[in-house]
C-alpha positions, 0 to 999 in steps of 0.5 A: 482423810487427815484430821482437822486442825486446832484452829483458834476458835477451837472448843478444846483451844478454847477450854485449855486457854480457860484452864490455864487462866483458872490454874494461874488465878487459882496460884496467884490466890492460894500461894500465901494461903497454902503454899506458906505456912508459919510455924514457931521453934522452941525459941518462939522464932517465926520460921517460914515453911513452903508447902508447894506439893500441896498448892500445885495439887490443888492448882492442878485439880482446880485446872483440871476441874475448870477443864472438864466443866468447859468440855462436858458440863457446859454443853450439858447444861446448854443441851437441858436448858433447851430442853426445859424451854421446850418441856419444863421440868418437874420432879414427879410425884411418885418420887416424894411418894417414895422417898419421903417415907423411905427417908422418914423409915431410915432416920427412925432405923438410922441407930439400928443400922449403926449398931449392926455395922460398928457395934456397941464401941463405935456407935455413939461416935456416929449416932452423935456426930453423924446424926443428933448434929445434923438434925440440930442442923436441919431443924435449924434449916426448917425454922430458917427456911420459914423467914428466907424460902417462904416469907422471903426476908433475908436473916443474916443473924439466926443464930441470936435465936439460938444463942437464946435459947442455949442461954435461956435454958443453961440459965433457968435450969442452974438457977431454979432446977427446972427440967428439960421438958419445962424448959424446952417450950420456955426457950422457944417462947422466949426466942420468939419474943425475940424474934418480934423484938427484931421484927419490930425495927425491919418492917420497912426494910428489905433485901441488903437493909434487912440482911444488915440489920438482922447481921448486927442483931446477931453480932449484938446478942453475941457482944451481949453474951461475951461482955455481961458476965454477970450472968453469961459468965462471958467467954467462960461460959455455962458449964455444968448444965443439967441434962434431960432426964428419962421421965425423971431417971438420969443416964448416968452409973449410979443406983438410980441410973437408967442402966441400974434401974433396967438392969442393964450394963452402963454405958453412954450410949443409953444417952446418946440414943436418948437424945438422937430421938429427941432431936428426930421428934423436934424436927419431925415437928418443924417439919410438920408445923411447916407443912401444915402453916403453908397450906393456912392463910399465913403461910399463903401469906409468906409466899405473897410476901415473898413473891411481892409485897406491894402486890401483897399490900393491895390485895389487903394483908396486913404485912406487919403481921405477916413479917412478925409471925414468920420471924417469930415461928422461926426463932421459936424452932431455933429456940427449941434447937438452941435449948437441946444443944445446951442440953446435950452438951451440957456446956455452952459459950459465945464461941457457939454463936458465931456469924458462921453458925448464921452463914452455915445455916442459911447456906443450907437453905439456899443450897437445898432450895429456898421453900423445899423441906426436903432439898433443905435436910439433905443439904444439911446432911451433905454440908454437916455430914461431910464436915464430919466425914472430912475427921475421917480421912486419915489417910490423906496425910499418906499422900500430903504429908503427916501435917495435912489436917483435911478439917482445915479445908472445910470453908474451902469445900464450902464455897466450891459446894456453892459455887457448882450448886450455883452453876448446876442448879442456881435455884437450889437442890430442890428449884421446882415445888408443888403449890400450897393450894391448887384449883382443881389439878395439882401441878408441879411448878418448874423451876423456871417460874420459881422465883421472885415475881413468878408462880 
């Protein structure tokens, strides 16, 4: 019996044709931005340069990619959304009995296990980049989370928060010695006086108005940072900035050094394990903070904001307090991360406190899935860790040339990471959560009533 042929409404007909469009857009967008490059001789002259290997690599993955998701990912996606009509979906409860441990159980062993594989050389490398920045980050996802996934307002500017508390820090430790230990509650008071100084002009705002307001704050504070130079230094920065002692011991080569005094043999690495279990005892404290908020009337409040807020408003909550308390938690977690970062790197500057920052942030939230406290660490571990890992490929320059830089394409990594997040889980990582109160009967609630109005 011979096969049938391509007819015209043909799936592969179809899906080739979606292809060849996709890899045609994707040529026309990314030919001034990768299939050109300039570059300056020693005369300081513009010379053009073409890298069309590289742009009909990506061109063909993007086709190829396109093609896949029409044949196999679509038709899965239709076969599990049928099959969620019919039964909905929910995570079960031995899985978070299982991982949140084990998770908590690996981030305590994490330096351990570093030490074991790459030895005392390479370990601060890792225990630096790959764990102290992305705790930075999922502590700084925690606090957002409060203002975005559980009270349901927009911040587009939390990075001012951050920038506070850096600056707060940098600035009263060089000008009146005070400790690390003093200095990190301090940084988070102020950052949330800050954040009642924002929420006092949006109480009437929502959705875009609020996301353009707290947008300009941030740029505000950033504008602030860069053009005070009296006491920011501006674009200079704060260098020399004490770092947080061992109950008064520094961590550095002299005769009172931490290595001296325990008879050890120097190395930065006594530092940096330090400060990895600093940050870990900070996020274990937003994350326990959180949790127990949501089962007390405010936090049950920022979900009846979230969901409704005329509804809230009849039901007799105060939604002035309710919208100050949750922008003030959530900038004080910032300033707790702000002040450690200026801390452990001992110099900061605007350049920190860019609008990407705030971007990075809130996609991790909305990535991992507004409300979740676990979809929102392991987006950070993806987004930052990949980041970090993009500094080790190496040995992608053996397939596109000594120049390719793969650091370069990180925003571009960003947006395909949202756009297939959106089309696989449009609710975030972790859609389905378990209620803050119950009657009775603890039930998972879907991902399908998730949302705005709902649940």
């Amino acid at each position: 019996m011979a096969a049938p042929a391509l007819t015209e409404r043909s799936p592969l007909v179809i899906a080739l044709r979606d292809a060849g469009l996709t890899a045609a857009l994707a040529f026309g967008l990314l030919l001034p931005l990768i299939g050109f490059k300039t570059t300056t001789d020693i005369r300081n002259e513009l010379i053009l340069d073409t890298r069309f290997p590289l742009l009909l690599t990506i061109v063909a993955i993007v086709g190829g990619g396109r093609l896949l998701v029409t044949l196999l990912v679509e038709p899965w996606l239709a076969r599990r959304r049928a099959l969620v009509s019919k039964r909905p979906l929910a995570i079960p409860r031995s899985f978070s009995r299982i991982f949140t441990p084990f998770a908590i159980g690996f981030v305590i062993v994490y330096p351990v296990i570093v030490l074991f594989g790459v030895g005392f050389g390479g370990a601060v490398k890792w225990i630096d980049n790959f764990g102290i920045q992305i705790l930075i980050y999922v502590m700084l996802g925690w606090g957002l989370n409060i203002v975005v996934g559980l009270a349901g307002l927009l911040d587009l500017g939390y990075v001012a928060f951050y920038a506070v508390g850096a600056y707060s820090y940098a600035l009263l430790a060089k000008e009146f010695g005070f400790s690390f230990w003093i200095l990190l509650p301090l940084a988070g008071i102020l950052s949330s006086f800050w954040g009642v100084l924002l929420g006092f002009p949006v109480l009437r705002l929502r959705g875009d108005y609020l996301a353009i307001v707290t947008l300009a704050f941030g740029e505000i504070i950033r504008i602030v940072l860069v053009n005070w130079v009296d006491l920011t230094n501006g674009y200079a920065g704060i260098g020399g900035i004490p770092r947080p002692t061992f109950f008064g011991i520094p961590f550095n080569e002299e005769d009172n050094g931490f290595a001296a005094v325990f008879g050890l043999e120097f190395t930065p690495l006594y530092r940096t394990l330090f400060l990895y279990y600093v940050i870990l005892a900070l996020a274990f404290l937003t994350a326990y903070v959180t949790v127990r908020l949501r089962r007390l009337p405010v936090g049950r409040a920022w979900e009846a904001l979230r969901e409704d807020e005329i509804a809230c408003r009849s039901l007799g909550i105060n939604t002035t307090n309710t919208k100050l308390t949750a922008f003030a938690m959530g900038a004080m977690f910032a300033g707790f991360a702000g002040s450690f970062f200026a801390a452990r790197q001992g110099f900061i500057s605007p350049e920190s406190f860019t609008f990407l920052e705030s971007a990075t942030i809130l996609s991790i939230v909305v990535l991992g899935g507004m409300g979740s406290q676990i979809g929102v660490a392991i987006a950070a571990i993806a987004m930052i860790g990949g980041t970090e890992i993009m500094r080790e490929l190496d040995f992608l320059k053996q397939i596109f040339g000594d120049t390719f830089d793969p650091t370069q394409y990180r925003m571009l990594l960003f947006g395909l990471a949202m756009v297939l997040i959106m089309i696989w889980k449009p609710r975030g990582l972790i859609s389905s959560r378990e209620p803050s109160v119950f009657l009775k009967e603890r039930r998972v609630i879907s991902a399908e009533l998730v949302k705005e109005g709902h649940g």
